[in-house]
Backbone as CSV, one residue per row, in Angstrom:
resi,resn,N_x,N_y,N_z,CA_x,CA_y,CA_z,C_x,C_y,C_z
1,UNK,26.276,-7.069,-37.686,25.281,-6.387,-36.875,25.736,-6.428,-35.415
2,UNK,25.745,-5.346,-34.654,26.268,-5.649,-33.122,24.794,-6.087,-32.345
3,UNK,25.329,-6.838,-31.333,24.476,-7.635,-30.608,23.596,-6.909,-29.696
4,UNK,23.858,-5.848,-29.312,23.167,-5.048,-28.730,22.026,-4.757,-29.346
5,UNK,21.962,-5.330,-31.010,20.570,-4.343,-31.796,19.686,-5.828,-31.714
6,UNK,20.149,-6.662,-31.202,19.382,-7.918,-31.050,17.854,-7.605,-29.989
7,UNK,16.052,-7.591,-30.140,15.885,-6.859,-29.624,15.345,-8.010,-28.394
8,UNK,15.226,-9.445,-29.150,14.632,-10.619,-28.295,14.985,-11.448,-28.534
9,UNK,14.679,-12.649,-27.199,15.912,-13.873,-27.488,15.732,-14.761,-28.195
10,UNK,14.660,-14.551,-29.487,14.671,-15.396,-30.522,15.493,-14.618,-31.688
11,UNK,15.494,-13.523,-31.334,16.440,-13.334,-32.813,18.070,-13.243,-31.930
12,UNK,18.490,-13.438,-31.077,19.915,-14.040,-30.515,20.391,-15.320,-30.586
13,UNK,18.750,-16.153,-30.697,19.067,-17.615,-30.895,19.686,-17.720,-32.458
14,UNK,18.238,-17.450,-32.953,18.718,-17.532,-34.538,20.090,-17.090,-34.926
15,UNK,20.523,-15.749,-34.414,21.804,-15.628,-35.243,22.924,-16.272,-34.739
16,UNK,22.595,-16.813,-33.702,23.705,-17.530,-33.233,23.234,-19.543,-33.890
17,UNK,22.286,-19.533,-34.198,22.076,-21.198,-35.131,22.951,-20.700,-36.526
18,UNK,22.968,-19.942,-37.005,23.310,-19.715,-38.172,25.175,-19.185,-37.799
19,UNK,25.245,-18.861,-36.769,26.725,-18.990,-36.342,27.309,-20.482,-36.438
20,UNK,26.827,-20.921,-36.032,26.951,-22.519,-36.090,26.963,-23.421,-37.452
21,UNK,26.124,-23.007,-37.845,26.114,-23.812,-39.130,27.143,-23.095,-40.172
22,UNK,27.341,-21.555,-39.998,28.319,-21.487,-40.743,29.779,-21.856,-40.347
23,UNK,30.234,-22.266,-39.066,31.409,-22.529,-38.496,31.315,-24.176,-38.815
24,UNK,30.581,-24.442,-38.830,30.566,-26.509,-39.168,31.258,-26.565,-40.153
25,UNK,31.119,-25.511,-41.282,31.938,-25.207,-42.654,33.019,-25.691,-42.538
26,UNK,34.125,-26.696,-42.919,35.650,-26.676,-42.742,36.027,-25.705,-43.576
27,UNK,35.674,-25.280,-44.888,36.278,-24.625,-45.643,36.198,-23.124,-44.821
28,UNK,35.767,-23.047,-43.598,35.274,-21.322,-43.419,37.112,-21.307,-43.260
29,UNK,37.408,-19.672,-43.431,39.105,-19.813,-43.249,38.534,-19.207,-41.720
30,UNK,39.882,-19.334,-41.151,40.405,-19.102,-39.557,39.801,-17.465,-38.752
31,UNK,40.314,-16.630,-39.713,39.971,-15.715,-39.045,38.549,-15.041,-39.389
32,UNK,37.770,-15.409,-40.325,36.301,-15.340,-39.839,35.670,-16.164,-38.709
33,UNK,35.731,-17.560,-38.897,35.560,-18.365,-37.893,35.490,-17.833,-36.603
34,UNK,37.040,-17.181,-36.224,37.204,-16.156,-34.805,36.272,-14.891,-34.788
35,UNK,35.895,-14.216,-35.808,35.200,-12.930,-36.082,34.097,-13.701,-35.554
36,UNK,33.248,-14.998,-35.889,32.086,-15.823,-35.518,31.999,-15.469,-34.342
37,UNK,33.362,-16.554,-33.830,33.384,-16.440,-32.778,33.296,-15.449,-31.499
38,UNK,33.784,-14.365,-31.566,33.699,-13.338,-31.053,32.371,-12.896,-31.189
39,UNK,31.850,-12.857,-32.317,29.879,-12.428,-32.422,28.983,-13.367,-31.361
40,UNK,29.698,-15.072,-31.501,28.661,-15.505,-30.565,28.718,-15.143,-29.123
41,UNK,30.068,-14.949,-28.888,30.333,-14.577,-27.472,29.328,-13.283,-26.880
42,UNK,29.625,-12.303,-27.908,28.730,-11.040,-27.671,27.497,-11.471,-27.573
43,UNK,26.967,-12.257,-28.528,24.769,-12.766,-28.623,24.954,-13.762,-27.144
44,UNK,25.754,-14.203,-26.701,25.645,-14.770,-25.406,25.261,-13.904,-24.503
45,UNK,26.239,-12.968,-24.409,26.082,-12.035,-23.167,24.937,-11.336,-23.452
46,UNK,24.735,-10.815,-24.321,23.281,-10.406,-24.962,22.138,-10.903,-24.741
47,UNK,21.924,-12.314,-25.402,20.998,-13.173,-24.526,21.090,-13.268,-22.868
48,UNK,21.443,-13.099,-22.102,21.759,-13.454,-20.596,21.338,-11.726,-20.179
49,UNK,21.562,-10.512,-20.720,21.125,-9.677,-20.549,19.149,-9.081,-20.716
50,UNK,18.816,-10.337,-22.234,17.391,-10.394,-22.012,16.955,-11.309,-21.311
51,UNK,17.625,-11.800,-21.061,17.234,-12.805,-19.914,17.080,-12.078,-18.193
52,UNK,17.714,-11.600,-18.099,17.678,-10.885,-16.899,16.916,-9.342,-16.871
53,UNK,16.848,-9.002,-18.006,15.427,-8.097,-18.334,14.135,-8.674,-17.969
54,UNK,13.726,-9.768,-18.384,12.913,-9.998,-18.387,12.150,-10.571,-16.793
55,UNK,13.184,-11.010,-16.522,13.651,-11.423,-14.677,12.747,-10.440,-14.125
56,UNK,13.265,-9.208,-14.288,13.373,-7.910,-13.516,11.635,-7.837,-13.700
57,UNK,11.491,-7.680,-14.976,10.254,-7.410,-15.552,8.696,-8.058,-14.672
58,UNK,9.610,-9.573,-14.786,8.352,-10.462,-14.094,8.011,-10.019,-12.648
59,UNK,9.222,-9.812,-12.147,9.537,-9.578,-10.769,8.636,-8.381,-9.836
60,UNK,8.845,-7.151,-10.904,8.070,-5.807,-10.895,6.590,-6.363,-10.920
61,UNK,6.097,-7.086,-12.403,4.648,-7.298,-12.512,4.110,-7.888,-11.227
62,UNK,4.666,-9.212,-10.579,4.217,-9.947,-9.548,4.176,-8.632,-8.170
63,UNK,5.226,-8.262,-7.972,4.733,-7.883,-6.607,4.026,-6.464,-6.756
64,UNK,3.969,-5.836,-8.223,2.696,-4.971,-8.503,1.740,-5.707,-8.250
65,UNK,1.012,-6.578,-8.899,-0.020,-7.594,-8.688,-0.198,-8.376,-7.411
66,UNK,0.716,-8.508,-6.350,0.604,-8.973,-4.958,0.501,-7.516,-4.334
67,UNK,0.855,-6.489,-4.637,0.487,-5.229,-3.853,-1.023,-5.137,-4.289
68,UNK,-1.004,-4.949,-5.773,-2.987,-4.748,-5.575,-3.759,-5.611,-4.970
69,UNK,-3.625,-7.133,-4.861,-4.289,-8.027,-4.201,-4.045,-7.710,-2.428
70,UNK,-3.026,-7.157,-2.098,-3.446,-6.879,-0.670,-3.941,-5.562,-0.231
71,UNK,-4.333,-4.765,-1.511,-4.956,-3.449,-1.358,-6.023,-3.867,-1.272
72,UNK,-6.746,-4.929,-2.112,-8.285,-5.572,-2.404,-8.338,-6.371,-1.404
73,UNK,-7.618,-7.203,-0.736,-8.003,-7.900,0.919,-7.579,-6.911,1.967
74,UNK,-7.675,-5.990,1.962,-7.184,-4.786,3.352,-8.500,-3.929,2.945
75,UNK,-9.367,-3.730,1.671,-10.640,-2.981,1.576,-11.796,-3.829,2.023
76,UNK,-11.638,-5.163,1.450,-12.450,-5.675,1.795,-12.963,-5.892,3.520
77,UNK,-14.585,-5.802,3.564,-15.172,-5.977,4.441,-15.237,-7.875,5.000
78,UNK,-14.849,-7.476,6.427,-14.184,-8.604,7.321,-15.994,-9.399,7.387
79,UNK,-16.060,-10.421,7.128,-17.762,-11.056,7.637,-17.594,-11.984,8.561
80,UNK,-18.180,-11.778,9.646,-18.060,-12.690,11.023,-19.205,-13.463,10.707
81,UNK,-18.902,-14.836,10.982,-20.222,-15.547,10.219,-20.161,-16.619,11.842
82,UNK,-21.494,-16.297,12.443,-21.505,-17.358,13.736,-21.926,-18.321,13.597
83,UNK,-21.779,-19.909,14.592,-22.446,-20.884,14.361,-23.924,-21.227,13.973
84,UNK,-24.550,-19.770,14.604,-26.072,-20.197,13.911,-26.562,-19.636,12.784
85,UNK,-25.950,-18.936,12.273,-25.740,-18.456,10.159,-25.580,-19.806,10.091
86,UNK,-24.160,-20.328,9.855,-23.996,-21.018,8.964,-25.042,-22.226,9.517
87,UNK,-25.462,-22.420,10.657,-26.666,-23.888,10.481,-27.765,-23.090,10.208
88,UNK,-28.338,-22.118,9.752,-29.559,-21.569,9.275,-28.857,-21.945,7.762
89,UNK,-28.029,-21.504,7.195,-27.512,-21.321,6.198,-27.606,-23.016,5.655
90,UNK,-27.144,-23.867,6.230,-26.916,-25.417,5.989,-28.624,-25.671,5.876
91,UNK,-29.300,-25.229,6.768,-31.080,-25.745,6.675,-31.300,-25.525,5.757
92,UNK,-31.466,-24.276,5.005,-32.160,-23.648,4.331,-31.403,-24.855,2.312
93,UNK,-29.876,-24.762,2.804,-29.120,-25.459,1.454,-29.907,-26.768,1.522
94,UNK,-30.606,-27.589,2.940,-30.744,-28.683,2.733,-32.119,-28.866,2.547
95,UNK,-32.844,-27.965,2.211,-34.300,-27.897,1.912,-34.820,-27.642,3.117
96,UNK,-34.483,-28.035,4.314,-35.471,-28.072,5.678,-36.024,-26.850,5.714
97,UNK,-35.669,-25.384,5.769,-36.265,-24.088,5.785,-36.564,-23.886,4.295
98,UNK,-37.799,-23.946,3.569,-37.867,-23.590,2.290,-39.037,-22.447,2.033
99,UNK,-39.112,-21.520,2.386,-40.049,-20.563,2.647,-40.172,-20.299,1.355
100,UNK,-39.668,-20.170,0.384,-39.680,-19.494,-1.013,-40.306,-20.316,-1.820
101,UNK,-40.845,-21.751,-1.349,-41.601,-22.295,-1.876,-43.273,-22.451,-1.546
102,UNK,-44.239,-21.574,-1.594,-45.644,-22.046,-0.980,-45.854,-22.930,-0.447
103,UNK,-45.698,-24.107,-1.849,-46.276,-25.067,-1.562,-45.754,-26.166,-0.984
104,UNK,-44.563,-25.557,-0.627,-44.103,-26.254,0.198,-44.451,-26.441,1.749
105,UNK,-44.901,-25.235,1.913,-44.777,-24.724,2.775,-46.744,-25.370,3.455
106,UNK,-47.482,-25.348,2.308,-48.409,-25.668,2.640,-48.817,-27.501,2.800
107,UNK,-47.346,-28.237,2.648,-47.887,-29.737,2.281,-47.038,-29.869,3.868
108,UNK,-46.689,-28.803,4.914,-46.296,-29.113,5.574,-46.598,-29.717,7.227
């Protein structure tokens, strides 16, 4: 099978484990062994080629995905929040302003 039809790097691994185990063979004769050999060389470069596919791949997704995230912080609306928000804001978290409660409002 040429290595090129290899389509992911688990089936480059595999045929290259099974390269191996058939070369452990002493009985394999010489010039298959080299025919092996020459196949693993090719699923090498093969593998290192999905490997660097996939590089590319990640590479594209991320700074697609860092371009939309600075499309979504460049739309978004800027909120100026002054010192007396956030201490109205802190009263209100700490119970002191509790208007939404009556009766609170009436034991006061």
């Amino acid at each position: 099978m040429d290595s090129r039809s290899y389509d992911t790097f688990e089936e480059v691994n595999a045929r290259l484990n099974e390269i191996v185990q058939a070369v452990a063979d002493d009985s394999l004769p010489l010039d298959e062994a080299l025919s092996l050999y020459e196949e693993a060389v090719n699923l090498g470069l093969r593998g290192g080629d999905l490997l660097e596919e996939n590089i590319q791949a990640y590479d594209e997704q991320t700074a697609d995905r860092d371009q939309t995230d600075d499309l979504a912080d460049s739309a978004a609306p800027e909120v100026s929040r002054d010192d007396d928000s956030a201490e109205a804001e802190s009263a209100v978290a700490g119970g002191l302003l509790d208007d939404a409660d009556p009766a609170a409002s009436e034991s006061r």
